[in-house]
N, C-alpha and C positions, 0 to 999 in steps of 0.2 A: 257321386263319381260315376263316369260313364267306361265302363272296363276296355269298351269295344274300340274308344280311341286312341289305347293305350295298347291295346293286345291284337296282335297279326296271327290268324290262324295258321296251323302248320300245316305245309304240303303235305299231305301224304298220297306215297306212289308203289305201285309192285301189287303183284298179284298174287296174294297169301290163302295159305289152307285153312278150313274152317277153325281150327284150334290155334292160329297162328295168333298172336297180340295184336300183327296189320289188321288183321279181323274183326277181333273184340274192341281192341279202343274207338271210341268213338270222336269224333269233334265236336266241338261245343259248338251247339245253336245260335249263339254269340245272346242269350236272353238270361232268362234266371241260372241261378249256379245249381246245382244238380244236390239233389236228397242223398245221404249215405253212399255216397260214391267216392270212386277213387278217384281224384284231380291230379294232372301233370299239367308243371305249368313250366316253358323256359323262360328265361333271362337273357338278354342281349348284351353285351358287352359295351361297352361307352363309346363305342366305334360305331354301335348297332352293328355287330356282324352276328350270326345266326348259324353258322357253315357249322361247328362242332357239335351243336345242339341238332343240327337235321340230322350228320352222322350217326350221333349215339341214338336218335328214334328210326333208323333205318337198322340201324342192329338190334333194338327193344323190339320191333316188328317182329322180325324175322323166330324169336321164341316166339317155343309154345307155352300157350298159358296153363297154369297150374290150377286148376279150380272156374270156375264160372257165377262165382257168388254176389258179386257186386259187379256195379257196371263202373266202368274206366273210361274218362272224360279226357282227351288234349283238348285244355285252354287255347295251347298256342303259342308266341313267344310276346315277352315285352319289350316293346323297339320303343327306343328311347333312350337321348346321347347325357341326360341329364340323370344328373345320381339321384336327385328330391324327387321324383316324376317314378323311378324306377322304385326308389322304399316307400312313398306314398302309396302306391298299388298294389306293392307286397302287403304293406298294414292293411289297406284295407280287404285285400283276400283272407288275412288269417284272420280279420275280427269276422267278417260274413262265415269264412267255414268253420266258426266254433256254431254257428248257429245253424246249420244244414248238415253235422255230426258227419261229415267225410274227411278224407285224410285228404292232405294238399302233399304232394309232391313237388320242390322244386328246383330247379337245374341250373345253376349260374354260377359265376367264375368267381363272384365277389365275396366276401366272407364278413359284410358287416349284416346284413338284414335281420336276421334274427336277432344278435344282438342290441342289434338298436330298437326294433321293435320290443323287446323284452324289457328294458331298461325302462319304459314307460306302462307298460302292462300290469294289471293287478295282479294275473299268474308271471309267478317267478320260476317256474319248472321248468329248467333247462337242462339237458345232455349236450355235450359238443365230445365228438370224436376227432382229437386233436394229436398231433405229436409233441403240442406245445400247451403251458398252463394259458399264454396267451398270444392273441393270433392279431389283436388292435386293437386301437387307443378306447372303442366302445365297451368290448369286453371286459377290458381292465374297469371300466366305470361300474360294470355291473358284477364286478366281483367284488366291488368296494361295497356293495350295500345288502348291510345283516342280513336282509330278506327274504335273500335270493339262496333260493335253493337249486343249485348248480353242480351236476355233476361232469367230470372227465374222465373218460375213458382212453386209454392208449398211449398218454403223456409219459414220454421218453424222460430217464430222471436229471440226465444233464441240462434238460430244458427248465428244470422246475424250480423257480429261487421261493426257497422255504418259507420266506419273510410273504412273500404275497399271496402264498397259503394261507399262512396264518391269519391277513385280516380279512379275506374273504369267508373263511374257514369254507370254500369248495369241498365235495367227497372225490378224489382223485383215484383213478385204479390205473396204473402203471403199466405199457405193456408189458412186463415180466409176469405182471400178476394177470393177464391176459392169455399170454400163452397159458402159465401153468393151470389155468381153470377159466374157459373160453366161457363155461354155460355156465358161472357164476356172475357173470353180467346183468345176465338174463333182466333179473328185478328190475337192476337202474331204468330200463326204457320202461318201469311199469311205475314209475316216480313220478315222470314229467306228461306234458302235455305236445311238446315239441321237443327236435331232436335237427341237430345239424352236423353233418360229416365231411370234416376239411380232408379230402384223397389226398392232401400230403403226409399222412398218418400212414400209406401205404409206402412201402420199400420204395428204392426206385428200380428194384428189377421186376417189381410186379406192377408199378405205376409209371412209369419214364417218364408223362409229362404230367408232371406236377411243376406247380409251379415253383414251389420250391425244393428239387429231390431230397431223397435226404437215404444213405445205405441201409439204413435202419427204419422197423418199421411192422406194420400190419402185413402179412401173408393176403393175397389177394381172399383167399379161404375162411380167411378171420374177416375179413373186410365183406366178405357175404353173408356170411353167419349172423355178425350186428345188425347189417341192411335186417334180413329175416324177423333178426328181434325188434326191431325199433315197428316192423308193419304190422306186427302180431300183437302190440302191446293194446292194453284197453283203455289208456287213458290218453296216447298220441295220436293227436290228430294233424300234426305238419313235419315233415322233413325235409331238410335241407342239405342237396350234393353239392358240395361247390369243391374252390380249389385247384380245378382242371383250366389249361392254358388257351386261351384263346390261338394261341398259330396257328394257321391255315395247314402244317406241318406236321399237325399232333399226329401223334400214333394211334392208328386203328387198331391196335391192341388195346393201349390206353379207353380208347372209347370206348372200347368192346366190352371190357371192366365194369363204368357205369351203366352201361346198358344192364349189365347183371347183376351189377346192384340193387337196380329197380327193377330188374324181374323179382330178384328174394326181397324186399318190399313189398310188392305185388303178393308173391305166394304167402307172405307171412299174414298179409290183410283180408284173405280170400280166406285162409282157415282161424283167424281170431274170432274168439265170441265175447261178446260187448259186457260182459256181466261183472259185477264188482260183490262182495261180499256187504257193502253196505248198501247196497241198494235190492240188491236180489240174493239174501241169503236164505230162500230155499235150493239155489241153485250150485249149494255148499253143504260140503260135510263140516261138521266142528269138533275140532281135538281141543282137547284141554289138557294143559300139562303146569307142572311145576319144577321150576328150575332155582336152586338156590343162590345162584349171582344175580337175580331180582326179585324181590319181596311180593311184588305182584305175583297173582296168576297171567298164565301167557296162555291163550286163545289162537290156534292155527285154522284158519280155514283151507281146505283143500276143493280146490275146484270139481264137479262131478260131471264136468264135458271134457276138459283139456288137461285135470292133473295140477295146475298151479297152484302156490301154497299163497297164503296173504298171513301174517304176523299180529294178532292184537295183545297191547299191552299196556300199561300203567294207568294210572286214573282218571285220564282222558281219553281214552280206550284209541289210542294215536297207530295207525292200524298203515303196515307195511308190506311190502310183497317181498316174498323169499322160495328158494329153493328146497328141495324134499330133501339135499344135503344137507341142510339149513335145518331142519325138522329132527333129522337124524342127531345130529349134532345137539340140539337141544335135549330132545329124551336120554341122552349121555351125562346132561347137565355141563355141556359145553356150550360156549356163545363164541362164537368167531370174529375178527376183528371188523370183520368186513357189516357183519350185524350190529354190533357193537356202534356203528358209524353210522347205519344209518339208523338208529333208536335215537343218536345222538347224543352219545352217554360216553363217546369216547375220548 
């Protein structure tokens, strides 16, 4: 596939300060896809318009960037009125950027890509930040199959019909349980390999154009916070902002939102470091504990750059990321439901 027939570079315009993002992001060469970098890509709308997606990079300019670590690629946008043209290019971005180990970024109104690409995929590791269990008729397919390990984040509970939990059995975190413990998320972006965020998960006083508002909802605050964790995690390598309305109308406040989305994105990918405890565990302390609500012994690794805990336990030594409250909680000989859920034992 030839990318360059598919993908329209983005204008960029204005004359920004050396720390400014107008500065740092680069355009793509239009040749090989770039080593361990940061990728933005947009999405054109079936109309091919482009107008919201220049907005929110005229506002992602204008910050400053937070770190200097990696270098930060715009692709461009995808123009193209054909939906098979537009998920053909997205597949084949995300299979090339599992092999050049950089995040992809990407920007579009639509809300099937990822799930459609996952449904086919041999990784089944998916986050979606939704206010709903489900968002269309593809997602529902791939919550039908045992495989898939699927989490949700921010699902409003009037949304949530019980019965289609059950045969997907998804790991669901509620925004109630969101509010009341924001940095117990954390993990979930360290489960998956991709991560998609529908902005109608945000209020509509903090998001107005969404496409579908809703009163209820993520705090613009909370909706940064995730962004942050889903760029810091060591094992995401794609995200996905959709949701937002194509109207020539939209609110520059709304824009202004994603823009800072992928700025905390951005700062969260500039300070991650790439290290897993089963690939580089000298780059791990190792606690050993015993907790009598598992027969096993339980193995915490605590990261010795960033503080992060990772979980090993049972016979297959099935090895998860958790929080120092999480740690805390253990040496108490308590296990919390939210552990509990993802050991899989709940």
């Amino acid at each position: 596939m030839q990318l360059h027939e598919f993908i329209k570079p983005a204008v960029a315009s204005g004359n920004y300060k050396k720390n400014q993002l107008g500065s740092r992001i680069k355009q793509w060469n239009r040749k090989a896809l770039p080593e361990n970098a940061i990728v933005i890509l947009g999405v054109s709308n079936y109309e091919g318009q482009t107008n919201n997606l220049d907005v929110i990079r005229s506002e992602l300019h204008t910050l400053f960037a937070n770190g200097n670590n990696r270098e930060i690629i715009d692709l461009g946008n995808i123009i193209s009125l054909n939906e098979q043209d537009q998920s053909d290019v997205i597949a084949f971005l995300l299979n090339e950027n599992q092999k050049t180990n950089s995040l992809l970024i990407i920007l579009t109104e639509e809300q099937q890509y990822l799930s459609s690409y996952y449904r086919h995929s041999i990784s089944k590791d998916l986050l979606i930040i939704s206010e709903k269990l489900i968002t269309n008729s593809k997602e529902e397919q791939l919550l039908k199959k045992k495989n898939s390990n699927l989490y949700y984040l921010g699902v409003q509970s009037y949304y949530l019909d019980p019965e289609l939990c059950k045969k997907g059995r998804p790991v669901v975190c509620r925004l109630g349980q969101i509010r009341d413990g924001l940095y117990d998320t954390e993990p979930y972006f360290r489960m998956v390999t991709a991560a998609e965020i529908d902005l109608n998960a945000v209020r509509f006083s903090d998001f107005p154009q969404g496409e579908n508002p809703n009163p209820n909802g993520l705090y613009a605050e909370e909706l940064c916070q995730l962004a942050w964790f889903a760029g810091n995690s060591e094992t995401l390598n794609c995200v996905v902002l959709n949701g937002y309305t194509h109207e020539l109308s939209a609110s520059e406040t709304s824009l202004r939102l994603v823009a800072q989305a992928i700025w905390h994105i951005l700062s969260g990918a500039e300070s991650r470091q790439d290290y897993l405890p089963t690939k580089n565990p000298e780059k791990f302390k190792e606690i050993h504990l015993q907790n009598t609500k598992i027969p096993e012994q339980i193995i915490v690794y605590k990261s010795k750059l960033n503080g992060k805990h990772w979980l090993k336990f049972g016979k297959d030594d099935k090895i998860i990321p958790c929080t120092s409250k999480d740690m805390d909680e253990l040496l108490q000989n308590n296990i919390n439901d939210r552990i509990w859920s993802l050991m899989g034992l709940l």
